[in-house]
N, C-alpha and C positions, 0 to 999 in steps of 0.2 A: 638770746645769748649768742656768740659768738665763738667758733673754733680756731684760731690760728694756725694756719697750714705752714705758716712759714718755719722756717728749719732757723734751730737757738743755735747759733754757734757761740754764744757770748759764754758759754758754761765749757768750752771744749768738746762737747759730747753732738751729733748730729743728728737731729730728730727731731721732728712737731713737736713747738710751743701751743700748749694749750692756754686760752684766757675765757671767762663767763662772765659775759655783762652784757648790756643792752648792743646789737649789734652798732646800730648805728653811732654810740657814745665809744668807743671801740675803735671804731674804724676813725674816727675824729681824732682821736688822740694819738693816732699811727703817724709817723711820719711821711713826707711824699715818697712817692716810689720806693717805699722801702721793703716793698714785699714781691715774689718773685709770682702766687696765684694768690687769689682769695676765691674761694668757693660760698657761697651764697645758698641755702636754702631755709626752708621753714619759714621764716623773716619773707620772704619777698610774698608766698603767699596769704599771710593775712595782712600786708598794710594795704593802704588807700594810695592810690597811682602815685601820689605826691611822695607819700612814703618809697615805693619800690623808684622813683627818679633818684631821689637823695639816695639811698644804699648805692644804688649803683654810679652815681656822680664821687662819693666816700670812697667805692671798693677802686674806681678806676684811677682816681690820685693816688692812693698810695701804693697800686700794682707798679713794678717800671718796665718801660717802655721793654716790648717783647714779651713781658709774661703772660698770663692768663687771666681771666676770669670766668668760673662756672657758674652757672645758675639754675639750680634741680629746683622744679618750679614742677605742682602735682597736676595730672591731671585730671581737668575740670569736672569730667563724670564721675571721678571717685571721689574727691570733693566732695561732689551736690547730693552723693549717693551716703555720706558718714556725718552728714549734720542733718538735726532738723531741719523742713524749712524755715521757720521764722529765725531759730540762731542764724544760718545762712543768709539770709538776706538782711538781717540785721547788723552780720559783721561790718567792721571798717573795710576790707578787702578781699578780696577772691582770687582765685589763679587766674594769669592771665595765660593764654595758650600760647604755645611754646613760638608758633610762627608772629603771634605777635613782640613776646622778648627778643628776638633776631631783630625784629623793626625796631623798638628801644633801643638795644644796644647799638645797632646802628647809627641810631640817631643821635647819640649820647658818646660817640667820637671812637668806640668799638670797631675791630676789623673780622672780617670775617666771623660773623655769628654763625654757627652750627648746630641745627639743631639735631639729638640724636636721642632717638625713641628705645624705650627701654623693650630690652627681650623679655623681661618678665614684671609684675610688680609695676606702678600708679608712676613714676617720678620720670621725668624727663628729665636731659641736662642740654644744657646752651651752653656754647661755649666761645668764646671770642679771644681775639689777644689785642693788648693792649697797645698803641702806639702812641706816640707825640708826636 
């Protein structure tokens, strides 16, 4: 599913639009740059590389130029430590570690990826902004 961070002005009232559906059918249907961040999690850790490329190719078109994208991506020991092994290894995807999403994002036309480790609790967040 997906949360819409972006702020509804279309109603007069200023506040996060919520939406639930498949993240990446979602983000497709968004317009270009029509969103100021998109935040990214849950979703990037269970798809297959192929998958977390697409998400992050979807969220960075319709970010515009200057805004944000986060991505709270778990980390891998708390992961490997809340599944069996065989579901774990049998998933389609697994976290990828946080210095590796900075390389992704990088290489996926992202500026300054950031990564910044949690003072308490499993989730990391990366963060980059968006340019053209």
């Amino acid at each position: 599913w997906a949360a819409n961070a972006a702020f509804d002005v279309g109603n007069g009232k200023a506040g996060p639009a919520t939406a639930i559906a498949e993240v990446i059918d979602y983000l497709r249907a968004l317009p270009d740059a029509s969103r100021g961040c998109v935040v990214l999690a849950g979703c990037v850790d269970r798809t297959d590389i192929a998958g977390k490329v697409d998400l992050i190719d979807e969220a960075r078109r319709v970010v515009a130029p200057g805004g944000a994208m986060v991505v709270l991506v778990t980390e891998q020991s708390a992961w490997d430590a809340s599944l069996a092994p065989v579901v774990r290894d049998l998933l389609p995807g697994r976290p990828l570690h946080p210095e590796t999403w900075q390389a992704v994002l990088e290489q996926r036309g992202l500026r300054g990826a950031t990564w910044h480790r949690p003072t308490s609790g499993s989730v990391h967040a990366v963060v980059s902004e968006v340019g053209r």
